[in-house]
DSSP file (Angstrom, degrees, kcal/mol; ACC not computed):
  #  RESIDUE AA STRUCTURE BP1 BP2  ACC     N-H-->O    O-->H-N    N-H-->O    O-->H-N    TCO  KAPPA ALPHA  PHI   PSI    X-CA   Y-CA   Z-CA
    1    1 A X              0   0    0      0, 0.0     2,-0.3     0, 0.0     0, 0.0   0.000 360.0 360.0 360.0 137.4   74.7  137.1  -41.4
    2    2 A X    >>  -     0   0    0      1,-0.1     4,-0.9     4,-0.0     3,-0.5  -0.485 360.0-124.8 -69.4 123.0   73.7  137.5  -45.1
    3    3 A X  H 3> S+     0   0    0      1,-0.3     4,-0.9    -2,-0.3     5,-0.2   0.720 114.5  53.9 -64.1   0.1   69.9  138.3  -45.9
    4    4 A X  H 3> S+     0   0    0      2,-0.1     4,-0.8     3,-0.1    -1,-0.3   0.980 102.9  55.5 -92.3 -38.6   69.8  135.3  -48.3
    5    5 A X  H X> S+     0   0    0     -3,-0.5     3,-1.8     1,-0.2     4,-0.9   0.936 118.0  37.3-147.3 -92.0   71.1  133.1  -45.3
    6    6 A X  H 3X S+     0   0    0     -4,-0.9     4,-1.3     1,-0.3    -1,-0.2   0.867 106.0  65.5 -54.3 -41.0   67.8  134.6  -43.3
    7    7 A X  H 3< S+     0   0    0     -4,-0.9    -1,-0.3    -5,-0.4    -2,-0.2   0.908 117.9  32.7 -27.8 -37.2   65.5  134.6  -46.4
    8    8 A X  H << S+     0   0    0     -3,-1.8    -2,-0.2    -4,-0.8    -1,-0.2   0.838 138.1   2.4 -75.4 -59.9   66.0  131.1  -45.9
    9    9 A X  H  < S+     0   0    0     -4,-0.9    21,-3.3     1,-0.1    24,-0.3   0.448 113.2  46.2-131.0  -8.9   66.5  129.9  -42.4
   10   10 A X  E  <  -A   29   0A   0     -4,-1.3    19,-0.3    -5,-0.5     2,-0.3  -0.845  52.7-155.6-134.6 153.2   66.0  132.9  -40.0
   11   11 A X  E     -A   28   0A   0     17,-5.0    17,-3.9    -2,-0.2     2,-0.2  -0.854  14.3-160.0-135.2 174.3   63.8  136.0  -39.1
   12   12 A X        -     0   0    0     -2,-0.3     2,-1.0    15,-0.2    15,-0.1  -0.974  24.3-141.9-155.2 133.5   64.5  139.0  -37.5
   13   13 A X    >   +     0   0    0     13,-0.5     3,-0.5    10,-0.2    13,-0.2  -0.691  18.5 175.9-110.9  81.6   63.0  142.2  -35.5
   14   14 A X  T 3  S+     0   0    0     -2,-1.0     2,-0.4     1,-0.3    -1,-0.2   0.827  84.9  14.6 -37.2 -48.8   65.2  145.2  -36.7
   15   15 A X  T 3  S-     0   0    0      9,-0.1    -1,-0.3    10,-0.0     2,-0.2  -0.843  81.3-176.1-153.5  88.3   62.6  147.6  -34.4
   16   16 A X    <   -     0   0    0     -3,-0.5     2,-0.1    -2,-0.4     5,-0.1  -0.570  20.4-124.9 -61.7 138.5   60.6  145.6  -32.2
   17   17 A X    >   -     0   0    0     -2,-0.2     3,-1.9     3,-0.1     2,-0.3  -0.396  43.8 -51.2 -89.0-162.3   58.1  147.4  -30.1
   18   18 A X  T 3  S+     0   0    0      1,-0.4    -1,-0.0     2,-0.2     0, 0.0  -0.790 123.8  25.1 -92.2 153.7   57.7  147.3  -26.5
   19   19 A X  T 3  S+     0   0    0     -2,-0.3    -1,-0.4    -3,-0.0     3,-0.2  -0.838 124.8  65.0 -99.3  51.0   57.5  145.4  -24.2
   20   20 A X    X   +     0   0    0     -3,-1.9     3,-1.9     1,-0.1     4,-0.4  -0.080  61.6 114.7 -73.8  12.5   59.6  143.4  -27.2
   21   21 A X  G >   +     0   0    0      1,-0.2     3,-2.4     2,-0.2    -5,-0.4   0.918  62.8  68.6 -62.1 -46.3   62.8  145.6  -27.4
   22   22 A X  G 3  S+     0   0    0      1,-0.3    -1,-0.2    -3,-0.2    -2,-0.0   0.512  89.0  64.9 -58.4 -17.9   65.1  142.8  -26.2
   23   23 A X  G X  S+     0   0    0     -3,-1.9     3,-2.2     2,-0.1    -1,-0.3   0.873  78.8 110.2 -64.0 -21.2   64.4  140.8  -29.7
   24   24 A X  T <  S+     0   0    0     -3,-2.4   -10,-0.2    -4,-0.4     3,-0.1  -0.200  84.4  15.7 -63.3 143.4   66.2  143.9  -31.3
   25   25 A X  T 3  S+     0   0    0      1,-0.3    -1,-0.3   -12,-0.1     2,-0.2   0.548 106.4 114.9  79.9  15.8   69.7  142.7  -32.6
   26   26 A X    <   -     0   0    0     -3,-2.2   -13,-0.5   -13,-0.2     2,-0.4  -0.815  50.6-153.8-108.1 148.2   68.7  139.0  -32.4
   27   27 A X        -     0   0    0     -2,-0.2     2,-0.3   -15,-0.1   -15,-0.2  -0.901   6.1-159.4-108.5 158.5   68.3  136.3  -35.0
   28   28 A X  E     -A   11   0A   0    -17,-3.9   -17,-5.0    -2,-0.4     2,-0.3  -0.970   8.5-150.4-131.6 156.9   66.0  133.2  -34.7
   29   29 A X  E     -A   10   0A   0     -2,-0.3     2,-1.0   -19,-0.3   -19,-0.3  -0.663  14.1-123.8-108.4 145.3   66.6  130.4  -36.7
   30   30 A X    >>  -     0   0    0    -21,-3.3     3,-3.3    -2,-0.3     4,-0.7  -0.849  21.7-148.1 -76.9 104.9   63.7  127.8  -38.0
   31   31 A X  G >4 S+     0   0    0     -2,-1.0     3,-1.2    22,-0.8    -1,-0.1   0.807  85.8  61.6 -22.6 -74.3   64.7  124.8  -36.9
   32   32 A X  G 34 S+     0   0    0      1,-0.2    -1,-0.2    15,-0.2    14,-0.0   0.402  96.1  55.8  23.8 -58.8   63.4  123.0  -39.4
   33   33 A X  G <4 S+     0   0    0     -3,-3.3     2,-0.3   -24,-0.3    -1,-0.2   0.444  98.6  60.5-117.6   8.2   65.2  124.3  -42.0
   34   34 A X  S << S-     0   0    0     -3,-1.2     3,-0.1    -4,-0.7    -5,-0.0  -0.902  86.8 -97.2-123.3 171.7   69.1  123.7  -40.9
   35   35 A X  S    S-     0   0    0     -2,-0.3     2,-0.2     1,-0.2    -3,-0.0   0.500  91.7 -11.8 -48.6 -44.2   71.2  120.9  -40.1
   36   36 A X        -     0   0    0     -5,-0.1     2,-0.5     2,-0.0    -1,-0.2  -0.876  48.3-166.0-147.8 134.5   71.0  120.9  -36.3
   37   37 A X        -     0   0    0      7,-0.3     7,-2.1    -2,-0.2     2,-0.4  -0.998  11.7-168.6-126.9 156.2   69.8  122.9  -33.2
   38   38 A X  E     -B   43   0B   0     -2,-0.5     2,-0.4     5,-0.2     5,-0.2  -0.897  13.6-169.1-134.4 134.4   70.6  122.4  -29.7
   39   39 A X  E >  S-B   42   0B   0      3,-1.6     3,-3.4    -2,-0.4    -2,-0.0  -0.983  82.9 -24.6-118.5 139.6   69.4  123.7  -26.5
   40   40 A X  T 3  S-     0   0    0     -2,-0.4    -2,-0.0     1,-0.3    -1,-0.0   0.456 132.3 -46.6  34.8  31.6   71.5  122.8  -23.3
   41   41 A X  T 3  S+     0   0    0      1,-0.5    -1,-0.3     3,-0.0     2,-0.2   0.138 111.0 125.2 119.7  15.3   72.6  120.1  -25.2
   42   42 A X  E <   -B   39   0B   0     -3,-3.4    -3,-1.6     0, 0.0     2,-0.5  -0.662  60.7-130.4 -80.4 154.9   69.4  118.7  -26.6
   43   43 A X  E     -B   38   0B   0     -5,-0.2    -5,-0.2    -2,-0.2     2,-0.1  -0.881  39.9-137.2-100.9 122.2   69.0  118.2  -30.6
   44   44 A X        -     0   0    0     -7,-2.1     2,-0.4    -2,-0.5    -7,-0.3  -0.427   2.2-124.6 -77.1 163.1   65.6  120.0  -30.8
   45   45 A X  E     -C   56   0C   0     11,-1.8    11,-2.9    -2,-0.1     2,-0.1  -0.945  30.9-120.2-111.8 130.6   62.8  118.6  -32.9
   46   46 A X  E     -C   55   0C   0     -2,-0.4     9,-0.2     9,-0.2     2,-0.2  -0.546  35.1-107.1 -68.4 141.5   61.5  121.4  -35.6
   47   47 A X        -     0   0    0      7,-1.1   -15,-0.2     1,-0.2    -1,-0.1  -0.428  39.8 -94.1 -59.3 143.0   58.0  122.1  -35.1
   48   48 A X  S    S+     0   0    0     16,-0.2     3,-0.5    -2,-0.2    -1,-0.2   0.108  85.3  36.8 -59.4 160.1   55.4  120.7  -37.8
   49   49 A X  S    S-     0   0    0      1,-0.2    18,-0.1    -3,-0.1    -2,-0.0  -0.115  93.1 -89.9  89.2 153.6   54.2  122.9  -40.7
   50   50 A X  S    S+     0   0    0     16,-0.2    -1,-0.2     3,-0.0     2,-0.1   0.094 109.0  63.4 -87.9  11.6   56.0  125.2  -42.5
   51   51 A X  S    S+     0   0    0     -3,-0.5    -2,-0.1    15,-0.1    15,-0.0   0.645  79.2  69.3 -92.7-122.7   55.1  128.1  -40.1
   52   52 A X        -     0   0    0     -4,-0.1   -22,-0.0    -2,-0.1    -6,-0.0   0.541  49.2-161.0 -50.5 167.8   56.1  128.0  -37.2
   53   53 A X        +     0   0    0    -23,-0.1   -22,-0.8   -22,-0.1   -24,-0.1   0.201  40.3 142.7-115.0 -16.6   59.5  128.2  -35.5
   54   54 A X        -     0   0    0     -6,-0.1    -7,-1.1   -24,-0.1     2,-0.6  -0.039  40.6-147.2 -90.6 147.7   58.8  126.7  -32.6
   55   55 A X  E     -C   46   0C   0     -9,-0.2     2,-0.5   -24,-0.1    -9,-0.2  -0.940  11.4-146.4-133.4 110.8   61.7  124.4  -31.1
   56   56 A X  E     -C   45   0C   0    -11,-2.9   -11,-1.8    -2,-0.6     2,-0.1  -0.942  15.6-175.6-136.3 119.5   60.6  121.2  -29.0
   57   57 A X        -     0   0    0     -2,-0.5     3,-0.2   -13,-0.2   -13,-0.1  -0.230  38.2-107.4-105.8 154.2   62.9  120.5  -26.3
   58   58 A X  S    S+     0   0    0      1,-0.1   -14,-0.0    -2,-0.1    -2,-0.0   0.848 122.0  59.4 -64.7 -11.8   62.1  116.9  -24.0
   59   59 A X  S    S+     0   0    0      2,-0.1     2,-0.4     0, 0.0    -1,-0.1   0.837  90.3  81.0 -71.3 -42.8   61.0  119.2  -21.3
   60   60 A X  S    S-     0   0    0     -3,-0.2     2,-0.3     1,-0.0    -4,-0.0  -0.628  70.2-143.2 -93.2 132.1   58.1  120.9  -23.4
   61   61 A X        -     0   0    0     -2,-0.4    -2,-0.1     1,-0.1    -3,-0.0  -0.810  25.1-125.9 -96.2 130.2   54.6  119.0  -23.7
   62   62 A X        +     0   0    0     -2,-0.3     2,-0.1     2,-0.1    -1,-0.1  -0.031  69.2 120.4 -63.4-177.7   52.3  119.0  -26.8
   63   63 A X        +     0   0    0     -2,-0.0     2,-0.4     0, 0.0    -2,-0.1   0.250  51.4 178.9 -90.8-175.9   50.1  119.3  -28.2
   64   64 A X        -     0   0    0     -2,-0.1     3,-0.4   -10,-0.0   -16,-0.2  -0.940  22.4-128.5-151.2 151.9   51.6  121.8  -30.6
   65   65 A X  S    S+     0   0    0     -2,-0.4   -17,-0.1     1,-0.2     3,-0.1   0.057  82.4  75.4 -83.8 165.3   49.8  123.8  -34.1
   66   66 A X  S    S+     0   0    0      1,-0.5   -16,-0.2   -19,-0.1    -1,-0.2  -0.062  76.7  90.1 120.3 -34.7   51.6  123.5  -37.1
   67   67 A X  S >  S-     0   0    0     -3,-0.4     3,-3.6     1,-0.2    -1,-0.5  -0.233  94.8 -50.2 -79.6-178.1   50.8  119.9  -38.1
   68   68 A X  T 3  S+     0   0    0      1,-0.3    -1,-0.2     2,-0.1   -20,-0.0   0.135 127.2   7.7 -21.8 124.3   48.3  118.5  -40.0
   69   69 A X  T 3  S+     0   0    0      1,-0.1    -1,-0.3    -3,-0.1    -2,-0.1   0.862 102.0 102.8  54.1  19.6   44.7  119.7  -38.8
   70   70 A X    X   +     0   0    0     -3,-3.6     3,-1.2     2,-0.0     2,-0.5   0.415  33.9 125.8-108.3  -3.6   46.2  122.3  -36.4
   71   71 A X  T 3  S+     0   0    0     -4,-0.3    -3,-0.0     1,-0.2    -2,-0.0  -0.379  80.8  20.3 -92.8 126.2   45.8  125.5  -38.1
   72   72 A X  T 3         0   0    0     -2,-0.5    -1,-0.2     0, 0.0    -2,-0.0   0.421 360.0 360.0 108.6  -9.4   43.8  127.8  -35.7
   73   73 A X    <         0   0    0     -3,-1.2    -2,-0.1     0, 0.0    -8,-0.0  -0.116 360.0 360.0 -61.0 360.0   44.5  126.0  -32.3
């Protein structure tokens, strides 16, 4: 994947520490900011805010930080 393509839509932990090693070689994507993402065959809802990452499944209960009036909760 191309660093403008993560500038963009993805981060990454080149050299995680422990106990975080397992990120190393992985991308994540912001929801948010592409076309679709799916878990098990759900269209996730991007989390509010321009922060966070965070990927809201039916399964997962609010509330969750990122909107309006959330920053610090």
């Amino acid at each position: 994947m191309g660093s403008d393509i993560r500038a963009l839509a993805a981060w990454s932990y080149p050299d995680p520490r422990p106990p975080c090693a397992d990120l190393a070689d992985h991308v994540a994507f912001y929801a948010g900011r592409v076309d679709r993402c799916a878990v098990d065959g759900y269209t996730v809802q991007p989390q509010e805010g321009d922060f966070y990452g965070g990927w809201i499944t039916p399964e997962i209960r609010g509330p969750f930080k990122g909107g309006a009036q959330t920053h610090g909760r």
